[in-house]
C-alpha positions, -999 to 999 in steps of 0.1 A, spaced: 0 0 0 17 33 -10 5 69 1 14 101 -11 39 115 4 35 145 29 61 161 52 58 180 76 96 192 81 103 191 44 73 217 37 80 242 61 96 274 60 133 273 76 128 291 106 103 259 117 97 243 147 23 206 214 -33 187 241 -38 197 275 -74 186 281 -83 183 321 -104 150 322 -134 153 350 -116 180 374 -81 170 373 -61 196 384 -29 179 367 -16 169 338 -27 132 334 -45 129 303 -30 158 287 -1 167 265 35 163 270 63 193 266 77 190 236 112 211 243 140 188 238 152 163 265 184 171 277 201 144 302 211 156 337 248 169 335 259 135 360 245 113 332 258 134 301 294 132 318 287 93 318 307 74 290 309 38 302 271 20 296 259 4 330 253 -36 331 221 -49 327 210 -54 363 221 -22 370 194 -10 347 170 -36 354 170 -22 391 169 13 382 146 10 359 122 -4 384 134 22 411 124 47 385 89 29 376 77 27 414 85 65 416 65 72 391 37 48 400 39 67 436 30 96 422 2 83 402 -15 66 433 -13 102 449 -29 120 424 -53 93 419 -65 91 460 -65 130 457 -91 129 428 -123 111 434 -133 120 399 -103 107 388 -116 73 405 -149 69 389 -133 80 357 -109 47 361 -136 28 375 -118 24 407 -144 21 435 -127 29 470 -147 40 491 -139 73 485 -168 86 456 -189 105 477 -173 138 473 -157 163 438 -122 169 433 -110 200 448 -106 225 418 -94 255 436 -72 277 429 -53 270 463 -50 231 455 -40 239 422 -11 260 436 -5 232 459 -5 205 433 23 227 413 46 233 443 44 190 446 48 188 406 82 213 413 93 187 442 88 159 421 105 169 390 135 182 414 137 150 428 135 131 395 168 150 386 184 146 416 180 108 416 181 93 388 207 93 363 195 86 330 226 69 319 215 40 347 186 31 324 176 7 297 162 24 264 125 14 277 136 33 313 152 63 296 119 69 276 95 64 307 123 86 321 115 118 295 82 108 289 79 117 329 100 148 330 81 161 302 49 159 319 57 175 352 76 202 327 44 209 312 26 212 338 47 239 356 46 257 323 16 251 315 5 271 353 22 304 342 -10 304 322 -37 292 346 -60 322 352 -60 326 307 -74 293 305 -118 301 311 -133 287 339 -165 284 322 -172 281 284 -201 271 263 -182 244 245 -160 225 272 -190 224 294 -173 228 325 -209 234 346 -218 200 332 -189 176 334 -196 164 368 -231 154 358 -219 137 326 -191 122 358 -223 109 380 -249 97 350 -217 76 331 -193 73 357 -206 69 388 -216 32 401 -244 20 419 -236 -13 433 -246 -14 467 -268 12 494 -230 27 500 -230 32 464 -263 51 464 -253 71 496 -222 85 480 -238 93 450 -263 117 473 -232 130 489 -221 141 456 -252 156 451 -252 177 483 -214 187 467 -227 200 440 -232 235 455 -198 236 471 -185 229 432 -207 257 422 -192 281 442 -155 272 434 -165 275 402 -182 311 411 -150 319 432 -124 312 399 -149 332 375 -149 365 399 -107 362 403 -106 359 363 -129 389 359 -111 413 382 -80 395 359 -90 408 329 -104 377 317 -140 368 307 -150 345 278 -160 361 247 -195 375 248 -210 354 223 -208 327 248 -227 340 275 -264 333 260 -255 293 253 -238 288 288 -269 307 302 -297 284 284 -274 255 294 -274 265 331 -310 270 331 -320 239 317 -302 220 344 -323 240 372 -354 224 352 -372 191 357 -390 171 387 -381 174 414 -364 209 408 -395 228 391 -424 204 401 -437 173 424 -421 139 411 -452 122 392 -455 91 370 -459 116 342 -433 141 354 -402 152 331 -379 139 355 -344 160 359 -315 136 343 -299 131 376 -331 123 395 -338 98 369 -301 81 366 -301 76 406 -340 62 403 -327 39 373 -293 30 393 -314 28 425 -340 4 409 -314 -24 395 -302 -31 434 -339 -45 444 -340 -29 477 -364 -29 503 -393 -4 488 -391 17 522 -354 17 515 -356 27 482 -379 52 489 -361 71 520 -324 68 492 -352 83 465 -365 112 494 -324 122 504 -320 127 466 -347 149 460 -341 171 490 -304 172 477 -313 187 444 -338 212 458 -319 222 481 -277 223 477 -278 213 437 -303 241 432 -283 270 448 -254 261 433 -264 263 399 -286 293 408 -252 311 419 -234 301 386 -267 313 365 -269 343 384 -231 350 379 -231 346 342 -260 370 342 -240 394 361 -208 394 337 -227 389 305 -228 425 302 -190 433 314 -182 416 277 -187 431 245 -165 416 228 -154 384 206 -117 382 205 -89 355 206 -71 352 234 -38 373 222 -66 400 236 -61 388 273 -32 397 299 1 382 280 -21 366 253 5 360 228 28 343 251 -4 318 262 -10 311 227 25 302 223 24 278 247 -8 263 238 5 256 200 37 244 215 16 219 240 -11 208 211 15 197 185 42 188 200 60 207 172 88 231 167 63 253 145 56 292 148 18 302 144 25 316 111 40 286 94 11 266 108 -10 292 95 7 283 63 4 247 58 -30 253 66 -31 271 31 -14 244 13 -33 218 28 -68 235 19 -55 239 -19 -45 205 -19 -76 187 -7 -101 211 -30 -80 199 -64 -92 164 -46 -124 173 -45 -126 181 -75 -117 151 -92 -147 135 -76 -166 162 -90 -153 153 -123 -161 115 -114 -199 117 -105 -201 147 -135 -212 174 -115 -207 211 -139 -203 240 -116 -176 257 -92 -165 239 -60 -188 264 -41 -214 253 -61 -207 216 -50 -207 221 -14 -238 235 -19 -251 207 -34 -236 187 -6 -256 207 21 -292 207 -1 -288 170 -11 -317 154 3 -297 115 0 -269 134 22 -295 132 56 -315 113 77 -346 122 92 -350 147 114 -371 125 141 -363 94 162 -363 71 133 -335 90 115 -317 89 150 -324 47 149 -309 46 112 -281 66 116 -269 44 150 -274 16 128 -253 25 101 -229 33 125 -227 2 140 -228 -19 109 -198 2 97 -178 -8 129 -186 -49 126 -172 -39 90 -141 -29 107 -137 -57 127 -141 -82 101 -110 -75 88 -91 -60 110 -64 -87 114 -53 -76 78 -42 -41 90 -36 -49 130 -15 -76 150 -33 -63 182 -66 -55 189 -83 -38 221 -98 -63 242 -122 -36 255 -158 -35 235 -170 -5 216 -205 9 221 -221 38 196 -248 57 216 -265 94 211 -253 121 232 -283 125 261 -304 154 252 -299 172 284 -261 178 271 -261 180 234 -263 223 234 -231 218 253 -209 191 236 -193 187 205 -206 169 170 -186 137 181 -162 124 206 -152 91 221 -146 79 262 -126 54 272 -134 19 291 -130 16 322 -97 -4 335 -118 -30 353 -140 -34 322 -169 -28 337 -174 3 309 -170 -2 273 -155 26 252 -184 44 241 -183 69 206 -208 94 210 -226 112 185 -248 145 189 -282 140 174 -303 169 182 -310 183 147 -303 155 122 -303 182 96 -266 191 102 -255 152 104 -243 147 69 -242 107 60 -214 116 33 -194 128 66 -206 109 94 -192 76 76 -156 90 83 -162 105 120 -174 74 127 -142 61 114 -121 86 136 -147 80 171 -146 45 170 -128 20 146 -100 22 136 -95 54 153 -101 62 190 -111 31 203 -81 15 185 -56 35 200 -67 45 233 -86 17 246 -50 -6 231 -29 21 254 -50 15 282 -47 -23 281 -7 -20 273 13 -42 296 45 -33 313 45 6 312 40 29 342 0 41 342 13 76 332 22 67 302 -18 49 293 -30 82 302 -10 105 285 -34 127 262 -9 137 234 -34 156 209 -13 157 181 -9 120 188 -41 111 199 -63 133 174 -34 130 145 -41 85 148 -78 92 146 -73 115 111 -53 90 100 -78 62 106 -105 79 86 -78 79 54 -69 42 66 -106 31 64 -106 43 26 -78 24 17 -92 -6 38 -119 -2 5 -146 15 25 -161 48 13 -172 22 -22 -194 58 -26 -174 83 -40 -195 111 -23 -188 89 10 -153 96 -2 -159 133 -5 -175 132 26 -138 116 39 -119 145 22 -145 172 35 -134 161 73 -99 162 59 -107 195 45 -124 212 78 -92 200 101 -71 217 73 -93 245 79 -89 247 113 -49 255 110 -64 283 97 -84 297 115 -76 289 149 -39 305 137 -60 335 123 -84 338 151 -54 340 180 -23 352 163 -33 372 131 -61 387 153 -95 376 130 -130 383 142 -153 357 147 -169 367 113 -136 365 96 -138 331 106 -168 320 96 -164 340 64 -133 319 60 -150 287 66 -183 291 46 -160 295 13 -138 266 16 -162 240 36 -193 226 24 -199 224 61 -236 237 76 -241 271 87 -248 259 121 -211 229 129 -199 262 113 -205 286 137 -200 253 163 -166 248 155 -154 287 149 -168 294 187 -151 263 200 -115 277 188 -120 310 206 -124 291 237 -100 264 234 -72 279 216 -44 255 199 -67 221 210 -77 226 167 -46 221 153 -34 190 169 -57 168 141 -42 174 113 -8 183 121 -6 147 137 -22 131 109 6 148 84 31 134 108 18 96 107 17 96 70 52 110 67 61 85 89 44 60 71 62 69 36 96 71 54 91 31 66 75 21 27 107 38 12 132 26 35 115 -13 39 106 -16 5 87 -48 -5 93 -63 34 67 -37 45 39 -46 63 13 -20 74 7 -42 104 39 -37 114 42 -1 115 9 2 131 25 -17 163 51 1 161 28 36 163 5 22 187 24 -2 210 43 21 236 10 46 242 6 85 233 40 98 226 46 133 216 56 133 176 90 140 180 92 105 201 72 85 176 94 95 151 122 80 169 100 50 179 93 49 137 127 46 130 138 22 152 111 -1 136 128 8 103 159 -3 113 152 -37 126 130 -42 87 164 -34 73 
C-alpha cells in the first residue's frame, strides 16, 4: 500500500519548529499533553561514557517505575473524579475533586518537588532504552505542567463548549456506580457537593474577571440556556409524578437505585435524600453560577482571541507548543493550513469530475448541504438509522481488521446518542474510554439533536475517527498495554491522539470503505475542515481575526452547515491550539508512514508499523518519530 507523500519538516519554511485537556476536574496533567522542548540528560548522566550492566538497569529501571507509579496513586487518592473516571471504587466517591485555585497552587509546588527529585535521583545513563523513555516521557509531563500554570487564570473557567458546569453530571450519569446502598449514599453526597463545586466554580470566574479575563460575549447566552435547563425538571420545578419530566440526575439515581432491588421503604427514603439534595444544595449552586453569568454577561462586549487577554500572545504560544508537540511558529502553521486547503479542493474536484457534477467547488458544497440522500430524518427514526449505520460500519471494521492490526483492544466499543440534556453543550462527536476493570465499554458518542446538520457523506468517516479504527483502536490498546507505568496509558498527546484518529479515517478508505465516492468526498471534506482549522484557529489567536472572519473563511472553503460552522469557529475562541493538533498529527503519521514504505521496500507490512505507532502509548511526535525509525531499522 503506498501513500502520497507529505512532510511535515520538508514543507516548512526554515525558521520551523504541542493537548492539555483536564479530564473530570483534574487539576494535573494526566491525560494531557507532553512538553515538547527537547530532553536534555542531567549533566551527572551526560558526563557518563561507560554503559551500566544490565542489572544495574534492570534495578533502576524499576526504582524509577515505582516513583512514578507513587505519584500516580497520589494524584489518583487526591481525585475522586479521577476514580470513577478509572472505574476504581474505594470508598472514597462521595465527594468532587477539589478544583481551587489553592490546591491547584498546591499541586504545582508537589509537581516542582517531584520533577527536582526526579533529577536529583536518577541518572539517565543508569537506564535501559524502555527506562530512559518512561524517564523523558515523565520529566516532560511535570515540565508541562509547571509551564503550563504560568497560564492558569487565561485558561476560562467556564465556556459554552468545554461544558465545564456539566462535566460532573456527565461524571455521576456515566461514571458513577451503583452497586450497593453505600453506592447510592455516596452518589447523594455528591449531590449535596454540587453547591460547594458551584461556588468554586463562582470563586475562579470573579478572580478571572477582576484579571481581565472573561469568555467572549458570544458565549454568555449558550452557557446561560445550558445553566438553566439544568435547574429544570422534577423534582427541581415540580412534584415527582409518574408523568413528570424527571431531571436527568433524579432519573439516573431512580434507574441506578432500581437495579439493586431494595427494600421499597429503603428505596424510597435513598429516592426522598436525593430529591431534597437537588432542591436544596444542587439548586443553589447552579442558581449562583446562573446568576453569575447573568451578572458578567454584560461586562463583555466583545469576541476576540485570546492574544486580547493579559500576555495573550505568550499563552498562545504555549498552547501551539503543547497541542502539536512541534517546533512550529503560528504563522507557518497558518501556512500549511493554506497548502493543505488547496490541496484537498484539487481532490475534490476530481470526484466532482467523477460523478459529472458542472459547476464551481462552491457550487458543490452546496449541493452537498441541499442534497436530500446526504441526511437522515429529522425524528427518532432518522436517529435509529443513523446508530445503525454506524454500528454496521464498525462490525465492518472488525471483520478485517487482522489484515491491518496484529493487536486489537480487548475492551468493547459501544455507539450511543449524546443525552439530550447535554447535546447544546458538547461537540458533533467524541469518544470515552473503558474503564480499567472493564466494567465500561469505550463508548463513541454522537450529537443527534438536529439530524439536519448530520451529513451521512461525513458521518461515515467520524465514525471512522470515534470509533474503529481510530479512538477506540488507539486508546482503549494504550489503556490495556502491559508493562509501562500508568502515566504513560494516560497520557493525552493531541497531536498523537487526534493525528491517529485523522489518520484512521484515510486508513478506512484504503481498507476499500467509502465504495461511494461522495462517501469519499465526505472523507476528504473532514480532511478539509481539520485543514481549515490550521487556519483559522492561527488567524483567530495570532493574526487577530474576528469571529466573522472566521466564519467568512470557513463558509468559502467547507461545504460544512451554517450551524457545525459557527459550532466549530466558537469552539476555537475558547480552546485555543486544541484545533490544530488533528491534522498536524495526521501529516506526521503519514510522513512517517512513507519514510518506513521507502526505506523497507517490498518487506513492508502495514501491520507492522501500526504496532510500532500504537504499541508504547501517546507519545509526543517527536518520540514517535524515533520509535518509527527504530522499527525501520530492525526491517532493514
Amino acid at each position: 500500500m503506498r501513500v502520497r507523500k507529505c512532510s511535515v519538516t520538508k514543507a516548512l519554511p526554515k525558521s520551523a519548529v504541542a493537548f492539555a485537556v483536564c479530564a473530570v476536574g483534574l487539576s494535573t496533567t494526566l491525560l494531557s499533553g507532553c512538553n515538547p522542548a527537547p530532553e536534555d540528560a542531567p549533566k551527572h548522566a551526560q558526563q557518563a561514557s561507560v554503559d551500566k550492566p544490565e542489572s544495574v538497569k534492570q534495578q533502576e529501571d524499576k526504582r524509577l517505575v515505582a516513583f512514578i507509579e507513587a505519584r500516580f496513586d497520589r494524584l489518583v487518592a487526591q481525585s475522586p473524579n479521577l476514580q470513577s473516571y478509572l472505574g476504581i471504587n474505594n470508598g472514597a466517591q462521595s465527594t468532587w475533586s477539589d478544583t481551587s485555585d489553592a490546591f491547584a497552587q498546591k499541586q504545582l509546588e508537589n509537581t516542582k518537588a517531584d520533577l527536582a527529585k526526579l533529577t536529583a535521583e536518577f541518572d539517565r545513563s543508569d537506564l535501559s532504552d524502555e527506562g530512559k523513555l518512561n524517564f523523558d516521557l515523565f520529566k516532560r509531563e511535570l515540565t508541562n505542567e509547571i509551564e503550563n500554570a504560568a497560564f492558569r487564570k487565561q485558561s476560562y473557567v467556564v465556556d459554552q463548549f468545554r461544558g465545564q458546569y456539566t462535566s460532573a453530571i456527565t461524571l455521576l450519569k456515566n461514571n458513577h456506580r451503583i452497586v450497593n446502598e453505600a453506592g447510592a449514599q455516596a452518589y447523594i453526597n455528591r449531590l449535596v457537593g454540587f453547591e460547594s463545586l458551584m461556588d468554586d466554580i463562582v470563586a475562579r470566574m470573579k478572580d478571572r474577571a477582576a484579571f481581565g479575563v472573561l469568555p467572549p460575549a458570544f458565549s454568555f447566552d449558550s452557557m446561560i440556556n445550558d445553566v438553566s435547563a439544568m435547574l429544570t425538571g422534577a423534582p427541581l420545578d415540580a412534584p415527582v409524578t409518574s408523568s413528570s419530566k424527571l431531571h436527568p440526575l433524579y432519573a439516573d439515581f431512580k434507574e441506578k437505585l432500581a437495579a439493586l432491588h431494595l427494600e421499597e421503604s429503603k428505596e424510597n427514603a435513598l429516592l426522598e435524600e436525593a430529591s431534597s439534595a437537588l432542591k436544596g444544595p444542587f439548586k443553589r449552586g447552579y442558581s449562583s453560577l446562573l446568576a453569575t453569568l447573568k451578572q458578567q454577561k454584560p461586562l463583555q462586549a466583545n469576541n476576540d482571541g485570546v492574544w486580547s487577554l493579559p500576555n495573550g500572545d505568550a499563552y498562545y504560544a504555549n498552547r501551539v507548543k503543547a497541542e502539536t508537540t512541534l517546533a512550529l511558529s503560528p504563522e507557518e502553521i497558518h501556512v500549511i493550513g493554506l497548502n493543505e486547503v488547496a490541496r484537498i479542493h484539487q481532490q475534490m474536484q476530481q470526484i466532482m469530475d467523477e460523478v459529472e457534477f458542472t459547476g464551481t467547488l462552491q457550487a458543490f458544497f452546496e449541493f452537498i448541504r441541499t442534497d436530500p440522500n446526504n441526511f437522515y430524518a429529522n425524528n427518532d427514526e432518522g436517529r435509529a438509522a443513523f446508530l445503525a449505520d454506524a454500528k454496521a460500519q464498525t462490525s465492518e471494521i472488525f471483520a478485517v481488521a487482522d489484515q491491518y492490526f496484529h493487536t486489537l483492544p480487548k475492551a468493547d466499543l459501544e455507539v450511543r446518542r449524546v443525552e439530550p440534556w447535554r447535546e447544546n453543550s458538547t461537540s458533533i462527536a467524541f469518544y470515552n474510554r473503558p474503564s480499567l476493570d472493564g466494567s465500561r465499554p469505550g463508548i463513541y458518542y454522537a450529537n443527534l439533536a438536529d439530524m439536519t446538520g448530520v451529513q451521512k457523506y461525513v458521518f461515515k468517516a467520524i465514525t471512522y475517527h470515534e470509533g474503529v479504527p481510530g479512538h477506540h483502536f488507539q486508546i482503549a490498546q494504550a489503556q490495556e498495554l502491559e508493562g509501562l507505568p500508568r502515566f504513560r496509558k494516560y497520557l493525552g498527546v493531541g497531536a498523537y491522539i487526534e493525528g491517529w484518529a485523522l489518520y484512521a479515517e484515510q486508513l478506512a478508505f484504503e481498507m476499500g470503505f467509502y465504495k461511494n465516492p461522495l462517501h469519499n468526498f465526505g472523507r476528504l471534506q473532514n480532511e478539509l475542515w481539520r485543514a481549515v482549522r490550521l487556519v483559522t484557529d492561527t488567524g483567530i489567536h495570532y493574526k487577530r481575526w474576528s469571529r466573522e472572519q472566521a466564519i467568512e473563511y470557513f463558509v468559502t472553503n467547507t461545504p460544512l452547515s451554517p450551524q457545525d460552522i459557527e459550532t466549530e469557529v466558537e469552539r476555537y475562541f475558547v480552546n485555543p491550539g486544541q484545533a490544530l493538533s488533528y491534522k498536524m498529527g495526521m501529516l506526521k503519521i503519514l510522513e512517517l508512514r512513507e519514510k518506513a514504505q521507502a526505506q523497507i521496500g517490498d518487506n513492508f507490512d502495514i501491520r507492522d508499523f501500526h504496532s510500532s505507532v500504537l504499541g508504547a502509548g501517546a507519545l509526543p511526535l517527536d518520540v514517535l518519530e524515533k520509535r518509527v525509525e527504530q522499527y525501520i531499522n530492525t526491517k532493514q
